[in-house]
TINUDREN-22895 format. One record per residue: residue number from 0; residue in one letter; y, z, x of N, C-alpha, C, CB in turn. Coordinates in Angstrom, 2 decimals. Glycine has a CB too. Example, Ala and Ser with C-alpha at 12.3 -4.5 7.8 and 13.67 -1.06 7.14 Angstrom:
2
n, res, n.north, n.up, n.east, ca.north, ca.up, ca.east, c.north, c.up, c.east, cb.north, cb.up, cb.east
0, a, -5.69, 7.80, 13.19, -4.50, 7.80, 12.30, -3.30, 7.80, 13.20, -4.47, 9.05, 11.31
1, s, -2.25, 7.08, 12.85, -1.06, 7.14, 13.67, 0.03, 7.87, 12.90, -0.60, 5.72, 14.08
END
This chain:
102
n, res, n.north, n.up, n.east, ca.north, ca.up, ca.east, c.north, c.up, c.east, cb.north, cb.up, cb.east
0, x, -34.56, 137.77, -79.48, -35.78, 137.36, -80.13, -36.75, 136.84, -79.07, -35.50, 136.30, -81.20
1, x, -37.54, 137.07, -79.47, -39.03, 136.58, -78.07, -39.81, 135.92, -78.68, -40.17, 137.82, -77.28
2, x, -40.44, 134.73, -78.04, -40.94, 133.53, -78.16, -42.71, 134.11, -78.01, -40.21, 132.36, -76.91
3, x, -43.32, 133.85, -78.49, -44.68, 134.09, -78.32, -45.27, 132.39, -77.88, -45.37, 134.86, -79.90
4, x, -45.45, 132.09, -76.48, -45.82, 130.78, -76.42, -47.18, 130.86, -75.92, -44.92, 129.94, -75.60
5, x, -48.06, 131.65, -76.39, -49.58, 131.75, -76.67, -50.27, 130.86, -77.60, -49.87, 133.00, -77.16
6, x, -49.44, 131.58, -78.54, -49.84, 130.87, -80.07, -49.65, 129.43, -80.00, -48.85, 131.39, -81.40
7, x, -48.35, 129.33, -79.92, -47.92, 127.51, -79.09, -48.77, 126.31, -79.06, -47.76, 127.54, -77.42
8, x, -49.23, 127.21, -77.25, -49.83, 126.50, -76.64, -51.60, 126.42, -77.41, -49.56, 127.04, -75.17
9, x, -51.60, 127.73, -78.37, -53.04, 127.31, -79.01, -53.11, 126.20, -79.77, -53.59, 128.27, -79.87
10, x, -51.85, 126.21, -80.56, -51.97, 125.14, -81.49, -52.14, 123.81, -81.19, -51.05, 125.13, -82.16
11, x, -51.24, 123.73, -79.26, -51.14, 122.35, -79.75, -52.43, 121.97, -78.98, -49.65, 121.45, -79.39
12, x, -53.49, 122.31, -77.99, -54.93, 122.12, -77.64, -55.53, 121.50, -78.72, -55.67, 123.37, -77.32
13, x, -55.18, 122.97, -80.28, -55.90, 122.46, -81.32, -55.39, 121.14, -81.81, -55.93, 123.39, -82.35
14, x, -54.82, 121.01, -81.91, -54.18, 119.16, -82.11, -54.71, 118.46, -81.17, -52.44, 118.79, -81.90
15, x, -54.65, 118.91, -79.74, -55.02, 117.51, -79.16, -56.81, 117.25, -79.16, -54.34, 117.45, -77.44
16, x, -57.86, 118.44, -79.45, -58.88, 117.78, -79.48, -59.13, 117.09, -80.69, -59.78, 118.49, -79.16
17, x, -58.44, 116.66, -82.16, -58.89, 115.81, -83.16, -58.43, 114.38, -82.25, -58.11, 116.13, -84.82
18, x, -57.54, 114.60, -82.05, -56.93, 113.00, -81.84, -57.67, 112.65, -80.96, -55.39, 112.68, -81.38
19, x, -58.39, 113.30, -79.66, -59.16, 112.88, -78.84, -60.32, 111.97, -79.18, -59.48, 113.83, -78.32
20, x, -60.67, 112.65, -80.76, -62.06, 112.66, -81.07, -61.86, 111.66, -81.78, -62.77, 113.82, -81.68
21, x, -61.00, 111.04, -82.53, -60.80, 109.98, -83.49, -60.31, 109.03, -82.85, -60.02, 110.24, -84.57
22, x, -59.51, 108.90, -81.92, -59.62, 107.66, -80.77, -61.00, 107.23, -80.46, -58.99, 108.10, -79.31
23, x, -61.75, 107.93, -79.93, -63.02, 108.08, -79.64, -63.78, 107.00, -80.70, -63.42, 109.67, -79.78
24, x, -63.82, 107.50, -81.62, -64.65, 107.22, -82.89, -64.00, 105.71, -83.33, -64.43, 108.58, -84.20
25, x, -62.27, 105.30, -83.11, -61.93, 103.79, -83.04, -62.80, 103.09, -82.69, -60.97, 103.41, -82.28
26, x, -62.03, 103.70, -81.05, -62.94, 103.00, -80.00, -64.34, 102.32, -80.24, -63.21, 103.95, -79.06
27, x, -65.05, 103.39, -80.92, -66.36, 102.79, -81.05, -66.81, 101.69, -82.05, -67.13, 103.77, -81.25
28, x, -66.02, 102.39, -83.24, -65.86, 101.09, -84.49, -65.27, 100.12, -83.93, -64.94, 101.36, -85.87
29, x, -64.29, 100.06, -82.95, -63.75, 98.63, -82.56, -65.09, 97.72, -81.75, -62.26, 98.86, -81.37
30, x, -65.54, 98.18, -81.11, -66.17, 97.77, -80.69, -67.62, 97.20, -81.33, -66.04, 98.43, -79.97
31, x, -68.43, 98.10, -81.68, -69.92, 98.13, -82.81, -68.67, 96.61, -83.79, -70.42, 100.64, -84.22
32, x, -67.88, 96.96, -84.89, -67.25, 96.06, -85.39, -66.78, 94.57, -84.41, -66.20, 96.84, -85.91
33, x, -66.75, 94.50, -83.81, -66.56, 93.48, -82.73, -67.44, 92.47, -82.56, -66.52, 94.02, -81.59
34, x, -69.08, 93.35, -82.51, -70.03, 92.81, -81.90, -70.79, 92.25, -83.06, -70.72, 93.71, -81.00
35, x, -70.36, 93.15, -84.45, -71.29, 93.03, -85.34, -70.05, 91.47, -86.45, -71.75, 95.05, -86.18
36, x, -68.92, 91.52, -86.09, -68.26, 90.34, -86.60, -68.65, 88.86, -85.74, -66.65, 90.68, -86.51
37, x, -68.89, 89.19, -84.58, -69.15, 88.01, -83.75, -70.61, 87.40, -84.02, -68.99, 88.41, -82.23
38, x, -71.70, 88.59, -84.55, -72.97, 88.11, -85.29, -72.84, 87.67, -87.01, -74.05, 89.41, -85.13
39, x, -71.90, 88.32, -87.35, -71.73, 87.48, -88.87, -71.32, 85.68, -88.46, -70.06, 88.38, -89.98
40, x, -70.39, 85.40, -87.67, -69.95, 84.89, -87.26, -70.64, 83.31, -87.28, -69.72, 85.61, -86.42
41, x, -71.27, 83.72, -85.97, -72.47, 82.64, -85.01, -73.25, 82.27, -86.18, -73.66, 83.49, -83.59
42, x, -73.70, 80.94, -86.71, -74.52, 80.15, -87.90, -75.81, 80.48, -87.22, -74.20, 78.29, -88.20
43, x, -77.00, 80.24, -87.64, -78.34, 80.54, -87.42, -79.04, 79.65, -86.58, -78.99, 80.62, -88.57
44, x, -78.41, 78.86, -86.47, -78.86, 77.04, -85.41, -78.29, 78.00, -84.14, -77.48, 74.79, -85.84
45, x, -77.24, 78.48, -83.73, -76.55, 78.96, -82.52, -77.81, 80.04, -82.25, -74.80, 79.64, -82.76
46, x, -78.13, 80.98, -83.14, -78.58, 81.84, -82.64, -80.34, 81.57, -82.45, -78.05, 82.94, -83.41
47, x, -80.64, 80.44, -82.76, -82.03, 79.81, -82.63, -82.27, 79.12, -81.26, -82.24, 78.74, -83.76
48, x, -80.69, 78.25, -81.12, -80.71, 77.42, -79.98, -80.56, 78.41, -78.35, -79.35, 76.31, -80.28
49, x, -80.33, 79.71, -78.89, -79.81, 80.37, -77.50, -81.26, 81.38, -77.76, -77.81, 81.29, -77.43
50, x, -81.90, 81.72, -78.66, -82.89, 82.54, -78.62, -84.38, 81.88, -78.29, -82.82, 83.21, -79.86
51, x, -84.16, 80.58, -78.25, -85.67, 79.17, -78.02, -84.35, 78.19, -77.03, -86.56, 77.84, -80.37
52, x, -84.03, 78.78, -75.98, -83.24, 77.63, -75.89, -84.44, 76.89, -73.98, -80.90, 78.31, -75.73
53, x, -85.68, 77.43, -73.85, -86.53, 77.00, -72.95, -87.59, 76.24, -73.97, -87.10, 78.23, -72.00
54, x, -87.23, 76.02, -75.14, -88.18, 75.45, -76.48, -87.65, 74.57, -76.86, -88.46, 76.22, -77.70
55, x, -87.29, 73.25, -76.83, -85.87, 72.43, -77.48, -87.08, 71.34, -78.50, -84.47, 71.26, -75.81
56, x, -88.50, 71.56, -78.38, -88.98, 71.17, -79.58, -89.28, 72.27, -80.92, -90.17, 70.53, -79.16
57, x, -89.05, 73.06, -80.20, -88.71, 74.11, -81.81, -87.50, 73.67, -82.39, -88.40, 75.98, -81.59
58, x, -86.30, 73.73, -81.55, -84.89, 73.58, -81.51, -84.71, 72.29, -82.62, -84.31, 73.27, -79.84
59, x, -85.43, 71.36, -82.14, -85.77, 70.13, -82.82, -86.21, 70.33, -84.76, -87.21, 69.53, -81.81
60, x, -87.52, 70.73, -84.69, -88.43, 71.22, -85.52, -87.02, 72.03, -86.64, -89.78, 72.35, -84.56
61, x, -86.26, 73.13, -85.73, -85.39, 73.84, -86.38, -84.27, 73.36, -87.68, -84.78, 74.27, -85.34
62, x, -83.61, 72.25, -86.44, -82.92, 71.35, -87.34, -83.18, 70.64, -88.13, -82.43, 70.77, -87.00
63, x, -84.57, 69.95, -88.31, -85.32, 69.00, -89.09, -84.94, 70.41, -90.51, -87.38, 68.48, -88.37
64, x, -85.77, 70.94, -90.43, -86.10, 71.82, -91.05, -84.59, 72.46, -92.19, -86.75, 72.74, -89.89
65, x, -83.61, 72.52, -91.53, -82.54, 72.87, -92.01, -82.00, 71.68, -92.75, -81.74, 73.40, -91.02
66, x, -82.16, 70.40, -92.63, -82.07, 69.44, -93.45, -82.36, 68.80, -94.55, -82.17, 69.05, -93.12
67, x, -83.63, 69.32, -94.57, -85.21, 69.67, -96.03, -85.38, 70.78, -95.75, -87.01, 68.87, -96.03
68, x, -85.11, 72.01, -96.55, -86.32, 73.27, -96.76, -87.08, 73.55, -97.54, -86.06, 74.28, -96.82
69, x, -87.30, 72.07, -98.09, -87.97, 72.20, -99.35, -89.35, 71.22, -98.80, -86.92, 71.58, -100.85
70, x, -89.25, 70.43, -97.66, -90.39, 69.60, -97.36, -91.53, 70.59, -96.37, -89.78, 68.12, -96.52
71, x, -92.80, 70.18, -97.18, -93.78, 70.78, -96.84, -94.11, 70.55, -95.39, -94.71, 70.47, -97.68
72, x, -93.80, 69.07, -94.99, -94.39, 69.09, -93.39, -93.60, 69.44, -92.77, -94.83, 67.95, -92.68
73, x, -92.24, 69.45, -92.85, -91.02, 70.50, -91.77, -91.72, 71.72, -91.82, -89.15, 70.84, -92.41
74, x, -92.02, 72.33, -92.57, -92.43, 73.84, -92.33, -93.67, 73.78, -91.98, -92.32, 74.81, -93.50
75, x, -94.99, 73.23, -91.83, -95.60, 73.25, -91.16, -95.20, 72.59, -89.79, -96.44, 72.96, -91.75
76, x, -94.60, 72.02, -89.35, -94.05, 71.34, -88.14, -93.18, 72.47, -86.95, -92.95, 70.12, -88.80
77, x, -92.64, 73.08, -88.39, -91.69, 74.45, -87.72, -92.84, 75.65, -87.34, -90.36, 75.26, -89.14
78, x, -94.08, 75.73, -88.36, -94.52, 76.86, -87.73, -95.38, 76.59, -86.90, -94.94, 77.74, -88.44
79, x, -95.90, 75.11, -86.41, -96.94, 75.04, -85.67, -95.74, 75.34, -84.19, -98.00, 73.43, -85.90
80, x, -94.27, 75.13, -84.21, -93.80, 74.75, -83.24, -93.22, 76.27, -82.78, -92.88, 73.52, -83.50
81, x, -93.18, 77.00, -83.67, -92.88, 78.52, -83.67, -93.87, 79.57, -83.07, -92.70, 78.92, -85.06
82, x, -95.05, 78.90, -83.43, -96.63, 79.37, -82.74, -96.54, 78.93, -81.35, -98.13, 78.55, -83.48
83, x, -96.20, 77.38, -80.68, -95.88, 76.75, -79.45, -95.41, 77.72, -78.82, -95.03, 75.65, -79.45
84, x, -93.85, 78.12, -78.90, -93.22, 78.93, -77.93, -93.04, 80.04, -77.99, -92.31, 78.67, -77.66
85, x, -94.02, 80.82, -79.03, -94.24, 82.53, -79.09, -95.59, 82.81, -78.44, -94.28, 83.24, -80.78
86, x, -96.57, 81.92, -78.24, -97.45, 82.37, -77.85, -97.88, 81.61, -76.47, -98.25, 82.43, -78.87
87, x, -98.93, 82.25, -76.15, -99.77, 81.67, -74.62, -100.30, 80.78, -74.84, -100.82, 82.41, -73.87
88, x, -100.70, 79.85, -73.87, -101.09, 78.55, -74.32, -102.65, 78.68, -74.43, -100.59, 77.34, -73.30
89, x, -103.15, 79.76, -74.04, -105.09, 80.04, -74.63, -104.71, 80.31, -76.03, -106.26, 81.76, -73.85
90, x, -103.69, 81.48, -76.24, -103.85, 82.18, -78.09, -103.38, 80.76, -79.08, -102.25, 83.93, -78.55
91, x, -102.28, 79.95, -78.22, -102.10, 78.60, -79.04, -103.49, 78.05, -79.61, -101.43, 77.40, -78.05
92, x, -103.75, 77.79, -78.37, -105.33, 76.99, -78.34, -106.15, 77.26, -79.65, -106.39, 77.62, -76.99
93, x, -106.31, 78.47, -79.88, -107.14, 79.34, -80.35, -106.45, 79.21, -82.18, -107.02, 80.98, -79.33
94, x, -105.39, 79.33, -82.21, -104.62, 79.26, -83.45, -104.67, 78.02, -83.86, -103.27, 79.68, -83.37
95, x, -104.71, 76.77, -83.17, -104.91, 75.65, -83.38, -106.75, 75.39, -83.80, -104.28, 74.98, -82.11
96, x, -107.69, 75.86, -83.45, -108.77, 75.91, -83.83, -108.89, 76.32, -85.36, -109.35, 76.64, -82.96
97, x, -108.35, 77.28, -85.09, -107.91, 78.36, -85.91, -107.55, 77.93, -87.62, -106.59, 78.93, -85.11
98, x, -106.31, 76.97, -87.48, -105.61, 76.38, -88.53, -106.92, 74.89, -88.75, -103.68, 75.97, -87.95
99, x, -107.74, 74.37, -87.97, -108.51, 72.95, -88.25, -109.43, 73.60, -88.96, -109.14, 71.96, -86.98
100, x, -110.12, 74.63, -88.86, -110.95, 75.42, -89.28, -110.52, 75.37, -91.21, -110.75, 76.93, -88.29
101, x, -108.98, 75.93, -91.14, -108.84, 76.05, -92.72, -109.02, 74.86, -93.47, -107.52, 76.53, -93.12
END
């Protein structure tokens, strides 16, 4: 009897490129999943304090704010302080005119 090890060797290529491809595709969910559990993760103060962390009177403003979100001058306090370290200190200037004006 004679062995045909053509066919064989086709099959098992064809086997090894799924598994290649679905390791692959782990791999990536492990990872994307990794990054995206470590952002569920981190509370919103962490990701304020490391995203304003050259701002520590926003940082301030932040926490006030998370303590009352219901008080009217925290949130104006937060957005005048949110305007502070997003913008230039002329467009500040100018936004501050800006808001005396209303």
């Amino acid at each position: 009897m004679k062995v045909d090890y053509s066919t064989f060797l086709y099959d098992v290529r064809k086997i090894k490129i799924p598994i290649n491809f679905y390791t692959g595709i782990i791999k990536r969910l492990i990872i994307i999943g990794g990054f995206g559990l470590i952002m569920i993760l981190l509370s919103d103060l962490t990701i304020i304090k490391f995203q304003f962390r050259n701002h520590p009177d926003y940082i301030k403003a932040y926490e006030l704010y998370m303590t009352n979100p219901q008080d009217e001058s925290l949130i104006k306090n937060l957005d005048l302080e949110y305007h502070r370290a997003t913008m230039s200190k002329e467009d500040f200037e100018m936004y501050l005119k800006y808001i005396e004006k209303q």
